[in-house]
PyMOL Python script that loads the backbone (N, CA, C, O; Angstrom):
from pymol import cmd

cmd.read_pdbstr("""\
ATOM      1  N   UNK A   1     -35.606 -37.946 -48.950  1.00  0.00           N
ATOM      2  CA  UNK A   1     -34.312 -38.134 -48.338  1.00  0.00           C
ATOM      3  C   UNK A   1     -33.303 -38.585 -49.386  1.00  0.00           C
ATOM      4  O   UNK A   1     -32.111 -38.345 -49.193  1.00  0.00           O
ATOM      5  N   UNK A   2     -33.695 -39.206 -50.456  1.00  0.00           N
ATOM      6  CA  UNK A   2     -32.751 -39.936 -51.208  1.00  0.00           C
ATOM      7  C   UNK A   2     -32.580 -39.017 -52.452  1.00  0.00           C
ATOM      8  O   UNK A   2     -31.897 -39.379 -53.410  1.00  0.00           O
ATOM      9  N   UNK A   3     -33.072 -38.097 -52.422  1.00  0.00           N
ATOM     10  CA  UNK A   3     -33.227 -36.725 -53.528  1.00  0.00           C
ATOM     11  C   UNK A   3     -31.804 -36.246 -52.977  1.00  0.00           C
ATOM     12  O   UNK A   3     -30.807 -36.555 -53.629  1.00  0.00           O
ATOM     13  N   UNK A   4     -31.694 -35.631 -52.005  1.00  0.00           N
ATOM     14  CA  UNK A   4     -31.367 -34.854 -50.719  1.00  0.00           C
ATOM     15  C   UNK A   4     -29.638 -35.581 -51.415  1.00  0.00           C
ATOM     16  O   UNK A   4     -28.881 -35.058 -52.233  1.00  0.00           O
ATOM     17  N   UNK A   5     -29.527 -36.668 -50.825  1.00  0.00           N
ATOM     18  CA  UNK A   5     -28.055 -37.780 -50.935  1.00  0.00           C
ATOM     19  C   UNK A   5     -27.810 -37.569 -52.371  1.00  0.00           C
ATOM     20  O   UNK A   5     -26.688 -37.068 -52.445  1.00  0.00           O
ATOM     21  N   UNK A   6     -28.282 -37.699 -53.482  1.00  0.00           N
ATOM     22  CA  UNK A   6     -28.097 -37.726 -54.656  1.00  0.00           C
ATOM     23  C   UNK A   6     -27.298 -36.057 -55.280  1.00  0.00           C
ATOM     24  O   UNK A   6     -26.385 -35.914 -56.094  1.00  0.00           O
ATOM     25  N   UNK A   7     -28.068 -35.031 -54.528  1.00  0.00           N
ATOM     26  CA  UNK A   7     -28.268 -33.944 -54.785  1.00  0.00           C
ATOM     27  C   UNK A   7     -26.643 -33.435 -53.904  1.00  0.00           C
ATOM     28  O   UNK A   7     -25.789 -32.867 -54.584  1.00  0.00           O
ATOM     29  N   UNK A   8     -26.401 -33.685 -52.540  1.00  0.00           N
ATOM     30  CA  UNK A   8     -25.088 -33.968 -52.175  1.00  0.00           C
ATOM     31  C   UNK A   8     -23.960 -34.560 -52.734  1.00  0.00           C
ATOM     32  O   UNK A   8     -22.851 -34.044 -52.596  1.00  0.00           O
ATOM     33  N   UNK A   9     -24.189 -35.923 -53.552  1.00  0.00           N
ATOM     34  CA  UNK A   9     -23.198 -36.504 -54.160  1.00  0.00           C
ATOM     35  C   UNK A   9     -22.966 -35.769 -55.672  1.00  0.00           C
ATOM     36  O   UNK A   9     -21.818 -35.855 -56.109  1.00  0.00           O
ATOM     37  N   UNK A  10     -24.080 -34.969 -56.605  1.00  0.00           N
ATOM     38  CA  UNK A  10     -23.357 -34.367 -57.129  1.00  0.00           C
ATOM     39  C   UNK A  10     -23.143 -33.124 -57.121  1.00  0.00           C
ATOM     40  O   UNK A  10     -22.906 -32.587 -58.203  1.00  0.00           O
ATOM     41  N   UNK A  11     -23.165 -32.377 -55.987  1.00  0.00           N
ATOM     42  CA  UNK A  11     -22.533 -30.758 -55.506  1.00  0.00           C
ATOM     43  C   UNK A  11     -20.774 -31.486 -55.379  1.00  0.00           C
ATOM     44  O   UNK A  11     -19.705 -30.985 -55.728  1.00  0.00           O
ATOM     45  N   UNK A  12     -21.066 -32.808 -54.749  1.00  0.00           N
ATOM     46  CA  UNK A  12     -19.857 -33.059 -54.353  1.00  0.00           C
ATOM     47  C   UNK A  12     -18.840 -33.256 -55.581  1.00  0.00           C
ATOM     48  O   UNK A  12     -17.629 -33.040 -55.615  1.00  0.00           O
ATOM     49  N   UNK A  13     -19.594 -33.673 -56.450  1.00  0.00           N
ATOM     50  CA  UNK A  13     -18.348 -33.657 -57.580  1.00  0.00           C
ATOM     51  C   UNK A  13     -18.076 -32.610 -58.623  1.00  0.00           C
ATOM     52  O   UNK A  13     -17.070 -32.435 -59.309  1.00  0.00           O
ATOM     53  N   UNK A  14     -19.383 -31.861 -58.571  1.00  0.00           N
ATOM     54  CA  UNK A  14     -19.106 -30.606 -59.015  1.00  0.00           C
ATOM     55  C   UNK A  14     -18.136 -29.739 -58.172  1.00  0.00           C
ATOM     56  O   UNK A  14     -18.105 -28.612 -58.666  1.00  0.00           O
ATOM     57  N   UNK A  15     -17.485 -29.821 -57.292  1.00  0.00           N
ATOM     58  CA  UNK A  15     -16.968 -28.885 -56.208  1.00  0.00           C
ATOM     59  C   UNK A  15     -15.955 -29.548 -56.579  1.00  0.00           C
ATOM     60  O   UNK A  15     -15.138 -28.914 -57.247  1.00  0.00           O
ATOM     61  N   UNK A  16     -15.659 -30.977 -56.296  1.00  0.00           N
ATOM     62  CA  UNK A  16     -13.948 -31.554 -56.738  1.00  0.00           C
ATOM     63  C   UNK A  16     -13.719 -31.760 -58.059  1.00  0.00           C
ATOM     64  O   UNK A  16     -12.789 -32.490 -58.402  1.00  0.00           O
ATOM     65  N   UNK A  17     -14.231 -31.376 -58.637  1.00  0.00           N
ATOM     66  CA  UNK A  17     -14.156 -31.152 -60.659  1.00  0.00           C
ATOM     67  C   UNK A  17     -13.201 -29.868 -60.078  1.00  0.00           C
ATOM     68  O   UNK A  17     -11.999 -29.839 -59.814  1.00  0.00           O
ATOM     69  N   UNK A  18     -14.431 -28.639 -59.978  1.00  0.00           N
ATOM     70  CA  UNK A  18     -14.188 -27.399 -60.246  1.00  0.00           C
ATOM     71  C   UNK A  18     -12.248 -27.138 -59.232  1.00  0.00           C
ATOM     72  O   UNK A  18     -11.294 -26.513 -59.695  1.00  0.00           O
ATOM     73  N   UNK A  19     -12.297 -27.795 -58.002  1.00  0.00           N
ATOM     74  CA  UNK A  19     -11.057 -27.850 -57.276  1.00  0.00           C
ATOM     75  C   UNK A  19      -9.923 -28.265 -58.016  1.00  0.00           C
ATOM     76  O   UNK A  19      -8.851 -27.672 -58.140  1.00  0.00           O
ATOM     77  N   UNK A  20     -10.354 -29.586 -58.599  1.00  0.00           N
ATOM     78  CA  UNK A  20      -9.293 -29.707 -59.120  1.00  0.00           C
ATOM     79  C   UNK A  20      -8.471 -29.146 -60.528  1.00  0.00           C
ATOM     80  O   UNK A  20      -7.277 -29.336 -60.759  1.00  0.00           O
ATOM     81  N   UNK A  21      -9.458 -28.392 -61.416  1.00  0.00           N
ATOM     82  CA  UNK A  21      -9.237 -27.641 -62.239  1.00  0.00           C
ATOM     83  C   UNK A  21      -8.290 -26.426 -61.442  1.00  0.00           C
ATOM     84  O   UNK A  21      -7.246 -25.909 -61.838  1.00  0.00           O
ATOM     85  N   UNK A  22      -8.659 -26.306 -60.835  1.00  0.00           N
ATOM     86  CA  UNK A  22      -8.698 -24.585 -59.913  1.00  0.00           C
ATOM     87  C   UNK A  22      -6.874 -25.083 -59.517  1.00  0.00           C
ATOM     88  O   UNK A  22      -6.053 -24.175 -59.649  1.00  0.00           O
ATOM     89  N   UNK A  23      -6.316 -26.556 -59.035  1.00  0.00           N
ATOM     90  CA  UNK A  23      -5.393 -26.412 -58.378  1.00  0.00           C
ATOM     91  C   UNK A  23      -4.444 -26.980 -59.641  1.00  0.00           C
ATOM     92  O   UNK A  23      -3.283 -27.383 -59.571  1.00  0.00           O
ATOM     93  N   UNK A  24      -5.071 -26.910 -60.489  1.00  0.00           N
ATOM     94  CA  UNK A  24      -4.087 -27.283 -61.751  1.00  0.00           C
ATOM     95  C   UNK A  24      -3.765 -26.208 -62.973  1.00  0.00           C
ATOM     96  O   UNK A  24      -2.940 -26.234 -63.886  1.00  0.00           O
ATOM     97  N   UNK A  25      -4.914 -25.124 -62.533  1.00  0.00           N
ATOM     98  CA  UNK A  25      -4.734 -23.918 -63.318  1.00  0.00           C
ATOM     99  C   UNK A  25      -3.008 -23.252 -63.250  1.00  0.00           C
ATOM    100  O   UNK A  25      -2.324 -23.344 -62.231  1.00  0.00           O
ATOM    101  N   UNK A  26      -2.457 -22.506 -64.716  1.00  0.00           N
ATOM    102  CA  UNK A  26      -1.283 -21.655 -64.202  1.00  0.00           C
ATOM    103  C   UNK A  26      -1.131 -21.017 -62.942  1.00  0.00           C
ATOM    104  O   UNK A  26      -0.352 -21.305 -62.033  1.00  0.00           O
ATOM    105  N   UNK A  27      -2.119 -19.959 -63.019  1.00  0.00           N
ATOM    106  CA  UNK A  27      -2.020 -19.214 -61.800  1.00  0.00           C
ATOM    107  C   UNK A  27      -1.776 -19.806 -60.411  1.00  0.00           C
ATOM    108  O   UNK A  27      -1.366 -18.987 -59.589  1.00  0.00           O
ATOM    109  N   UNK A  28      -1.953 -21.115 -59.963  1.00  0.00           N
ATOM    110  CA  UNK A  28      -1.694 -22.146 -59.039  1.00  0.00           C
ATOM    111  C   UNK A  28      -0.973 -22.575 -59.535  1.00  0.00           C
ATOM    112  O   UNK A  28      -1.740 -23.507 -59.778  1.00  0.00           O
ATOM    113  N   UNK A  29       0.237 -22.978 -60.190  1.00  0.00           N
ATOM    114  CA  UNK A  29       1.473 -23.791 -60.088  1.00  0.00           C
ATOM    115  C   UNK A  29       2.566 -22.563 -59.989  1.00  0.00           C
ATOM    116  O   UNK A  29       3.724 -22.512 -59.574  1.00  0.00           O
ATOM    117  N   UNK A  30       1.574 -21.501 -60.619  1.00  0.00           N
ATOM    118  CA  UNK A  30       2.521 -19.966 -60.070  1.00  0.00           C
ATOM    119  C   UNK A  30       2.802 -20.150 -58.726  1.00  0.00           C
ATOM    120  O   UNK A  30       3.954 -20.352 -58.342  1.00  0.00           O
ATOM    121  N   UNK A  31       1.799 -20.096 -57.934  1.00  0.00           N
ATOM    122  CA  UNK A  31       1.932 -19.675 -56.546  1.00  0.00           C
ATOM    123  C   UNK A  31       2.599 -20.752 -56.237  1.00  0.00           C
ATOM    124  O   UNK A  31       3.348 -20.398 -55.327  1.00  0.00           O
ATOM    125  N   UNK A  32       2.814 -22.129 -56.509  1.00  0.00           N
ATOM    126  CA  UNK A  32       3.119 -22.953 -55.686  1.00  0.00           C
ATOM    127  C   UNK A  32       4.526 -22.875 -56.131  1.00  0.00           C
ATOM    128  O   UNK A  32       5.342 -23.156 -55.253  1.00  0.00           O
ATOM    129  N   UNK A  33       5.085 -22.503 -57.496  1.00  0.00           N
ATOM    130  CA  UNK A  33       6.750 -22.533 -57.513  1.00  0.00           C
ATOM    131  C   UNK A  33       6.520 -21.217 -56.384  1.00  0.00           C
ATOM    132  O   UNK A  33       6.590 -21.605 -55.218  1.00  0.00           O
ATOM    133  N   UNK A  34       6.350 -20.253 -56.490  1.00  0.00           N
ATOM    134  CA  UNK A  34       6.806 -19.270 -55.469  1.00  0.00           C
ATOM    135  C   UNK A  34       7.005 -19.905 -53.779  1.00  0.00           C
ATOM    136  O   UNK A  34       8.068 -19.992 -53.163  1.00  0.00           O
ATOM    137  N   UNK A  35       5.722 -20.268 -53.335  1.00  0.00           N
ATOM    138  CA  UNK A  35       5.805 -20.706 -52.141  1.00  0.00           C
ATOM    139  C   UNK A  35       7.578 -21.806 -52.379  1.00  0.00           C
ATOM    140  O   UNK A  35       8.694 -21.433 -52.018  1.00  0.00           O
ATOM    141  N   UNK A  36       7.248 -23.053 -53.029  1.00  0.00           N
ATOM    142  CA  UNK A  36       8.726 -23.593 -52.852  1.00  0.00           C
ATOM    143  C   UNK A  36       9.918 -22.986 -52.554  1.00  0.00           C
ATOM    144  O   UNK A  36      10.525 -23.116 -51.491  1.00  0.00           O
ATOM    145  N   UNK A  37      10.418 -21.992 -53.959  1.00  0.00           N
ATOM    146  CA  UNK A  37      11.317 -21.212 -53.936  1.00  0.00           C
ATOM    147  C   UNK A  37      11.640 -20.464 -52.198  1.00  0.00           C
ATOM    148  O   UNK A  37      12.803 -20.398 -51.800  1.00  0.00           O
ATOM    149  N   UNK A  38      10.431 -19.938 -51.285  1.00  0.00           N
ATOM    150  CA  UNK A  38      10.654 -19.301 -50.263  1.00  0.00           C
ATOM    151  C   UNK A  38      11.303 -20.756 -49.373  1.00  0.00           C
ATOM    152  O   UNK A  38      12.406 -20.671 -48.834  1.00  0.00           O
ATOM    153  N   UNK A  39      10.735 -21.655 -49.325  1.00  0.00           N
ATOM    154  CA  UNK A  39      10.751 -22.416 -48.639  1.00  0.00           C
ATOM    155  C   UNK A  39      12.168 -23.337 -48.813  1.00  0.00           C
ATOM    156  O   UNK A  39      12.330 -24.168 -47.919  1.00  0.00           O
ATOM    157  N   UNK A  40      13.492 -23.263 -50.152  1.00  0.00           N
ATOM    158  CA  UNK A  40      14.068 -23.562 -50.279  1.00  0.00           C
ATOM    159  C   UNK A  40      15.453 -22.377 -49.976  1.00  0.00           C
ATOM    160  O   UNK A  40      16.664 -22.546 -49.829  1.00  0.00           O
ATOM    161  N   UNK A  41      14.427 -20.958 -49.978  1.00  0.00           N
ATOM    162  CA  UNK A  41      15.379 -19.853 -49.145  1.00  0.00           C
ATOM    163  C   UNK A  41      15.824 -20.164 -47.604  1.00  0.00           C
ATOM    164  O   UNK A  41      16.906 -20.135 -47.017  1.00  0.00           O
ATOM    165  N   UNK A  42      14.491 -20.472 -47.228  1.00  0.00           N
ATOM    166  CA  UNK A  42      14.470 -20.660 -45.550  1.00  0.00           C
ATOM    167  C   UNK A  42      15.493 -21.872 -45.272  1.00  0.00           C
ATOM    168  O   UNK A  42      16.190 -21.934 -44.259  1.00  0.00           O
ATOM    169  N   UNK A  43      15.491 -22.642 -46.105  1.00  0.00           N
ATOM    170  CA  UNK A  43      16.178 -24.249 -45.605  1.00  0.00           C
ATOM    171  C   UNK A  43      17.664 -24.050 -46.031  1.00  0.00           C
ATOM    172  O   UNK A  43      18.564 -24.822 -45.700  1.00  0.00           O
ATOM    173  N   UNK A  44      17.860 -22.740 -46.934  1.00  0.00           N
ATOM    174  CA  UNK A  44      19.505 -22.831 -47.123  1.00  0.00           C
ATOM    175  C   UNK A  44      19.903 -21.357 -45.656  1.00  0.00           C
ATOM    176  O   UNK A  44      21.007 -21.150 -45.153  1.00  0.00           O
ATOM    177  N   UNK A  45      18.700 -20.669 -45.365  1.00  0.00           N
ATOM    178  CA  UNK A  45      19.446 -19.902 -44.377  1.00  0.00           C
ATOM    179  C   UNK A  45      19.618 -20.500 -42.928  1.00  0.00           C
ATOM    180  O   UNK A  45      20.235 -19.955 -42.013  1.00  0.00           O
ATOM    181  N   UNK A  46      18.871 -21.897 -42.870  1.00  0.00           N
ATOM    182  CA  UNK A  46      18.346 -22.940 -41.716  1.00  0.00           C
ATOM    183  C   UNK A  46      20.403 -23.489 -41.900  1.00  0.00           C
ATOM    184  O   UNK A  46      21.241 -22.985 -41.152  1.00  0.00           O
ATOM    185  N   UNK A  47      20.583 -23.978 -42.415  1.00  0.00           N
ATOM    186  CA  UNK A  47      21.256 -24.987 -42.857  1.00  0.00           C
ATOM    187  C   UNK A  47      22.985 -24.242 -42.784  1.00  0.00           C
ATOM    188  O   UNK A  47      24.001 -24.886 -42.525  1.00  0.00           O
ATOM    189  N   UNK A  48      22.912 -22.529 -43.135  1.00  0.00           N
ATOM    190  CA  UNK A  48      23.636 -21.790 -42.942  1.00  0.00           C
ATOM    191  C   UNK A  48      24.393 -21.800 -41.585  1.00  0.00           C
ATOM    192  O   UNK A  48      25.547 -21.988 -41.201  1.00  0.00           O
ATOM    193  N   UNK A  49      22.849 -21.425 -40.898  1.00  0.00           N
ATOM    194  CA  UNK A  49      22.897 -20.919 -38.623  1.00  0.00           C
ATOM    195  C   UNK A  49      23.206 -22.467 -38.540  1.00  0.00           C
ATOM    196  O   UNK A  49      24.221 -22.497 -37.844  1.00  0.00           O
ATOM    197  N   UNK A  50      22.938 -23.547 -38.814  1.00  0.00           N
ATOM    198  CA  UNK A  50      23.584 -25.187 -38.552  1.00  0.00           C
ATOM    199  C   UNK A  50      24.700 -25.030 -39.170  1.00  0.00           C
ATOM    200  O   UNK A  50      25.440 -25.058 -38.187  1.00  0.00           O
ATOM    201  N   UNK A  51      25.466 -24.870 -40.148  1.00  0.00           N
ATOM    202  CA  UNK A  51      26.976 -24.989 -40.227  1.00  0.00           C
ATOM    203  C   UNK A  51      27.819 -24.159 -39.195  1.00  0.00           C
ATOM    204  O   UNK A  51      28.838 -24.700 -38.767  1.00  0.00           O
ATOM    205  N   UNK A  52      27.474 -22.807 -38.718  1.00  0.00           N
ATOM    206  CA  UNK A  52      28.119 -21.884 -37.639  1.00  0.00           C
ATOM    207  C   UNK A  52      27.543 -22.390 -36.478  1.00  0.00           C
ATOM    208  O   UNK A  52      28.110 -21.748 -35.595  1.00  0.00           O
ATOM    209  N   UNK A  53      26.772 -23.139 -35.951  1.00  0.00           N
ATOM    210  CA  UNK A  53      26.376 -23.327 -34.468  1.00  0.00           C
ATOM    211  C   UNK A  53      27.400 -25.036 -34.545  1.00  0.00           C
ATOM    212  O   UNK A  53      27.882 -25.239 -33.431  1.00  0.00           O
ATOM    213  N   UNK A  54      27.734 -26.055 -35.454  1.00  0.00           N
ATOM    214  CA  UNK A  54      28.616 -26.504 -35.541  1.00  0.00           C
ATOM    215  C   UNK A  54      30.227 -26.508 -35.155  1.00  0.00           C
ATOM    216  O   UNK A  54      30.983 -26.954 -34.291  1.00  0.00           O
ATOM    217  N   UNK A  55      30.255 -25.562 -36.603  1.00  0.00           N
ATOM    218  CA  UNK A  55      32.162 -24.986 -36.237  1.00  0.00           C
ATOM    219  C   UNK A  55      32.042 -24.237 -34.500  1.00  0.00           C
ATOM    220  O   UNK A  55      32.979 -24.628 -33.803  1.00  0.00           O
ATOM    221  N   UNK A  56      31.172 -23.376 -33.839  1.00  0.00           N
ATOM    222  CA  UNK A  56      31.453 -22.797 -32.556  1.00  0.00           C
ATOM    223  C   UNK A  56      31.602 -24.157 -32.094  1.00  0.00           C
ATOM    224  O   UNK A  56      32.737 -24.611 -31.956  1.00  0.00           O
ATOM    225  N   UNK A  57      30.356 -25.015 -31.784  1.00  0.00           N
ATOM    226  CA  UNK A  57      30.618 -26.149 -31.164  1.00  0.00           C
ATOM    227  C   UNK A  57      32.006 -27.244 -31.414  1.00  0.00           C
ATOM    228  O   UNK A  57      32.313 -28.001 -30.493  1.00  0.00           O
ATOM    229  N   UNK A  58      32.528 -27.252 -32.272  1.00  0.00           N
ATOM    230  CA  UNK A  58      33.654 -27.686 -32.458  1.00  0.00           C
ATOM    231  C   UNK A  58      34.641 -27.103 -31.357  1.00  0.00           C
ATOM    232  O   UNK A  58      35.187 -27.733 -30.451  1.00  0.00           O
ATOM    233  N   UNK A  59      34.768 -25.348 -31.741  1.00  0.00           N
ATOM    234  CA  UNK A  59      35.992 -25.061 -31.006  1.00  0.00           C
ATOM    235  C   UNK A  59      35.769 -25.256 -29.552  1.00  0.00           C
ATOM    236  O   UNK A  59      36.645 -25.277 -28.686  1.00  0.00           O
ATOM    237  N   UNK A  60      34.418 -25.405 -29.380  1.00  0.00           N
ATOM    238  CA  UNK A  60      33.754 -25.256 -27.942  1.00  0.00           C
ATOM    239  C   UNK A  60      34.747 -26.638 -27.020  1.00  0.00           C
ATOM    240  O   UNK A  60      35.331 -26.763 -25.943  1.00  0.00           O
ATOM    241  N   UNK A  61      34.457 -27.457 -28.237  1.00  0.00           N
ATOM    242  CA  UNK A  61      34.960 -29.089 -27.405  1.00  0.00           C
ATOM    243  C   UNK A  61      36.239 -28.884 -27.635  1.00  0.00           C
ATOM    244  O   UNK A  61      36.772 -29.389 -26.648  1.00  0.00           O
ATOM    245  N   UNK A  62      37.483 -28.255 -28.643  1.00  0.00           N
ATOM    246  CA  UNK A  62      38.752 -28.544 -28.745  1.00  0.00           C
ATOM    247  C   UNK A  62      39.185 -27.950 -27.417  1.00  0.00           C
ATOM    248  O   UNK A  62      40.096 -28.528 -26.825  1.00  0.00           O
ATOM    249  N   UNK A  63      38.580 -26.740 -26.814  1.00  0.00           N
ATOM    250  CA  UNK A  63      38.822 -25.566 -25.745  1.00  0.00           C
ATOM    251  C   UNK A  63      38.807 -26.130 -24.439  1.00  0.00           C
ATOM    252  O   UNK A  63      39.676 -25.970 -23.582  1.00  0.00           O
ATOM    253  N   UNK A  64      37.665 -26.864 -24.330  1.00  0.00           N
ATOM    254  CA  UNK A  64      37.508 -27.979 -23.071  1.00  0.00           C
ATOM    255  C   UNK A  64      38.592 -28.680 -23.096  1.00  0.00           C
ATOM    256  O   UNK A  64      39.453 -28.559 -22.224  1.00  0.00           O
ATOM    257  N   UNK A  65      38.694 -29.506 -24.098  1.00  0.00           N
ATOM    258  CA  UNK A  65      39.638 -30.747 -23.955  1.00  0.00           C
ATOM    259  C   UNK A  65      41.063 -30.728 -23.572  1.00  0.00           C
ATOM    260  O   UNK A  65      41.624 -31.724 -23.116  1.00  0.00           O
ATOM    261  N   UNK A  66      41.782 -29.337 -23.799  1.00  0.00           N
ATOM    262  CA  UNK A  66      42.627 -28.274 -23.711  1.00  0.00           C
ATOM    263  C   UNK A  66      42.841 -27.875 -22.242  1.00  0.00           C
ATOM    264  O   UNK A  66      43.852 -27.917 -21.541  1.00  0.00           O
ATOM    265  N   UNK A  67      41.478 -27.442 -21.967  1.00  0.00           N
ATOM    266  CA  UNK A  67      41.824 -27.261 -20.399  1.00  0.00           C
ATOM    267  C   UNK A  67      41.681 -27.826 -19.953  1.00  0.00           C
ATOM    268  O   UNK A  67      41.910 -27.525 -18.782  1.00  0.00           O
ATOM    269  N   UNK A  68      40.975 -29.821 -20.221  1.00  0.00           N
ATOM    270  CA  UNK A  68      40.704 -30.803 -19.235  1.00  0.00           C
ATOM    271  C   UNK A  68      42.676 -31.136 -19.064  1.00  0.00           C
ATOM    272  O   UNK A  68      43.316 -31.437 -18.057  1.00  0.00           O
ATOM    273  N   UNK A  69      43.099 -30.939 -20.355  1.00  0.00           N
ATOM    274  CA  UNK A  69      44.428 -31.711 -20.288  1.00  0.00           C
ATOM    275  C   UNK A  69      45.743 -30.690 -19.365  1.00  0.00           C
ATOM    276  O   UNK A  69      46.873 -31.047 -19.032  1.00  0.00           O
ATOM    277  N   UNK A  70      45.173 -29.585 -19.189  1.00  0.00           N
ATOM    278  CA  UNK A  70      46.167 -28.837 -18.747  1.00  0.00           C
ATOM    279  C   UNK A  70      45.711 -29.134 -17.358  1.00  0.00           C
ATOM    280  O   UNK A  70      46.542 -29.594 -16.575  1.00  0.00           O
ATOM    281  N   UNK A  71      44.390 -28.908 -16.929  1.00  0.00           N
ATOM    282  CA  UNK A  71      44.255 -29.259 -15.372  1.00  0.00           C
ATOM    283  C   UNK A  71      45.003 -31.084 -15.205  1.00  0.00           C
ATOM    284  O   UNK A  71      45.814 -31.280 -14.300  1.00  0.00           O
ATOM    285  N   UNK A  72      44.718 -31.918 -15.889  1.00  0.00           N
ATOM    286  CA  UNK A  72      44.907 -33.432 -15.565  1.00  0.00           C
ATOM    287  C   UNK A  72      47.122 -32.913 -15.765  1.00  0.00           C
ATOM    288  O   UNK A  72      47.900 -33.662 -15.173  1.00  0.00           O
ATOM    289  N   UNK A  73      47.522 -32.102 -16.311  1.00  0.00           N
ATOM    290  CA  UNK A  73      48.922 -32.030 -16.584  1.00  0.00           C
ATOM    291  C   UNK A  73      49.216 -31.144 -15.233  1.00  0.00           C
ATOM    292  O   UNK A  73      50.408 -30.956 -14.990  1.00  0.00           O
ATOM    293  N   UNK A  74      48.311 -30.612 -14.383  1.00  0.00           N
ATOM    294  CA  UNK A  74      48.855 -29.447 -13.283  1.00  0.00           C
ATOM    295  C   UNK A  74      48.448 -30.534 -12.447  1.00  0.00           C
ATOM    296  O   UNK A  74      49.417 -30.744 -11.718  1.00  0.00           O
ATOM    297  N   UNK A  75      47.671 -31.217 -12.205  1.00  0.00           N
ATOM    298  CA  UNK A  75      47.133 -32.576 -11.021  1.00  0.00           C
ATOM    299  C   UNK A  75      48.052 -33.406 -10.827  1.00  0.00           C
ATOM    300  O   UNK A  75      48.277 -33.829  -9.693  1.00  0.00           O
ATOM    301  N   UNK A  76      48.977 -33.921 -12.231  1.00  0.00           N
ATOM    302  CA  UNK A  76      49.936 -34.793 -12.237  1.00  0.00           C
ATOM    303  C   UNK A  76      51.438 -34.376 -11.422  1.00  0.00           C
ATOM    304  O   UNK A  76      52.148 -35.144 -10.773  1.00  0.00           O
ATOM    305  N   UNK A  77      51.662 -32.886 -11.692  1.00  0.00           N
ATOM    306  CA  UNK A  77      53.046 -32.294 -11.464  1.00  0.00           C
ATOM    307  C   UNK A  77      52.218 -31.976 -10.194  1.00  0.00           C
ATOM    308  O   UNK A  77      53.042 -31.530  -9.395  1.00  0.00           O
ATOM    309  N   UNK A  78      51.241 -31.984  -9.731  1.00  0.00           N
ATOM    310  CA  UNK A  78      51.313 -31.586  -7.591  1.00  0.00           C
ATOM    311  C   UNK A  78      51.248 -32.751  -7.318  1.00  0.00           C
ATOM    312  O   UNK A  78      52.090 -32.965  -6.446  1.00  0.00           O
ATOM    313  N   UNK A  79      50.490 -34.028  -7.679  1.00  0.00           N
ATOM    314  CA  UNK A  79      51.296 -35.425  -7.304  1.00  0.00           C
ATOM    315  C   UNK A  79      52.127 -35.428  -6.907  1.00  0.00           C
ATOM    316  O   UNK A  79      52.281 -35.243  -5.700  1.00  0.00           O
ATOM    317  N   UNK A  80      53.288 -35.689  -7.919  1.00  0.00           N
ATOM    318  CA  UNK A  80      54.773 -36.130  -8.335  1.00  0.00           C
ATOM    319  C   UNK A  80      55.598 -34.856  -7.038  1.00  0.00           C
ATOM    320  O   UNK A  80      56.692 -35.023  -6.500  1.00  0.00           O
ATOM    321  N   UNK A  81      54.832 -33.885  -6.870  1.00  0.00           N
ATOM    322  CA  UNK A  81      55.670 -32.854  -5.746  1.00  0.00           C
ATOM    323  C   UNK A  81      55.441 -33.531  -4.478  1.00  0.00           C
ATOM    324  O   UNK A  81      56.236 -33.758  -3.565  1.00  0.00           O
ATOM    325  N   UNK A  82      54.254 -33.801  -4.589  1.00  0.00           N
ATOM    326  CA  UNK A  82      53.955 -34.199  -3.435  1.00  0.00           C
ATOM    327  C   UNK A  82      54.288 -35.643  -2.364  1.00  0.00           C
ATOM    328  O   UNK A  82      54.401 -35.816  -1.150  1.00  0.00           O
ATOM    329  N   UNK A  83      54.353 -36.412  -3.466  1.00  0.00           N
ATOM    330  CA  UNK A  83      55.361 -37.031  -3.408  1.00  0.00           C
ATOM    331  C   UNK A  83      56.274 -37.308  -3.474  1.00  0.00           C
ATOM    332  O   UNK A  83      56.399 -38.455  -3.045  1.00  0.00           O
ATOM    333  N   UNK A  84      57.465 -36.746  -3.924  1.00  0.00           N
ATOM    334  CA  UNK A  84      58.777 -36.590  -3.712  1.00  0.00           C
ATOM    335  C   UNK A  84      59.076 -35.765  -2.422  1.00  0.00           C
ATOM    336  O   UNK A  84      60.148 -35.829  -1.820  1.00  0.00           O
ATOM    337  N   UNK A  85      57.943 -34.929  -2.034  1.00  0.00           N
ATOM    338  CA  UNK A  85      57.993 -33.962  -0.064  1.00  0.00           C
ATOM    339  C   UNK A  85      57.838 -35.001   0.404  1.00  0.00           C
ATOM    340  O   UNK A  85      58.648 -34.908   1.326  1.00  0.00           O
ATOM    341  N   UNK A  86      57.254 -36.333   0.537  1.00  0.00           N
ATOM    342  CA  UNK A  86      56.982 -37.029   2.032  1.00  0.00           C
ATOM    343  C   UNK A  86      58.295 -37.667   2.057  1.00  0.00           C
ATOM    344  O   UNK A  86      58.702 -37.921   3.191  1.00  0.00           O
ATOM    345  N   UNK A  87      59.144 -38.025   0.978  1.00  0.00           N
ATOM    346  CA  UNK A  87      60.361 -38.972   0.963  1.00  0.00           C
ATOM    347  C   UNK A  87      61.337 -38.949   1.816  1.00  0.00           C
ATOM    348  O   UNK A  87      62.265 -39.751   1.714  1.00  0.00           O
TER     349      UNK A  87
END
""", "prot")
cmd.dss("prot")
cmd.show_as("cartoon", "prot")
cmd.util.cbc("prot")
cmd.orient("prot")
């Protein structure tokens, strides 16, 4: 049994030797600038659709606020009529 554990503990470091060589090799810091690079494409076209879903939302609220003030400006002038008819 204790052959067995010994014989595990060094597959095990032969395997994270050989890994970590393997993830420090060129050919792996190749792939990994590539992967970044995609991943710094995606976050400027992310960041793009968030500046335009912004500015819409902007005009979205100036447009409301616009027609809250024109209805509260047409509410005020049937008041003021309406009261000046009962007089």
């Amino acid at each position: 049994m204790e052959r067995k554990h010994i014989l595990l503990f060094l597959g095990g470091m032969l395997f994270g030797s050989a890994g970590i060589k393997l993830l420090s090799s060129k050919d792996a810091k190749k792939a990994y600038t590539h992967v970044t690079a995609a991943a710094l494409r995606c976050k400027d076209s992310v960041m793009e659709t968030v500046d335009t879903v912004q500015e819409n939302c902007s005009d979205i609220l100036a447009d409301a606020r616009s027609i809250n003030e024109q209805r509260a400006a047409a509410d005020e002038k049937e008041f003021i009529e309406d009261s000046s008819d009962q007089e």
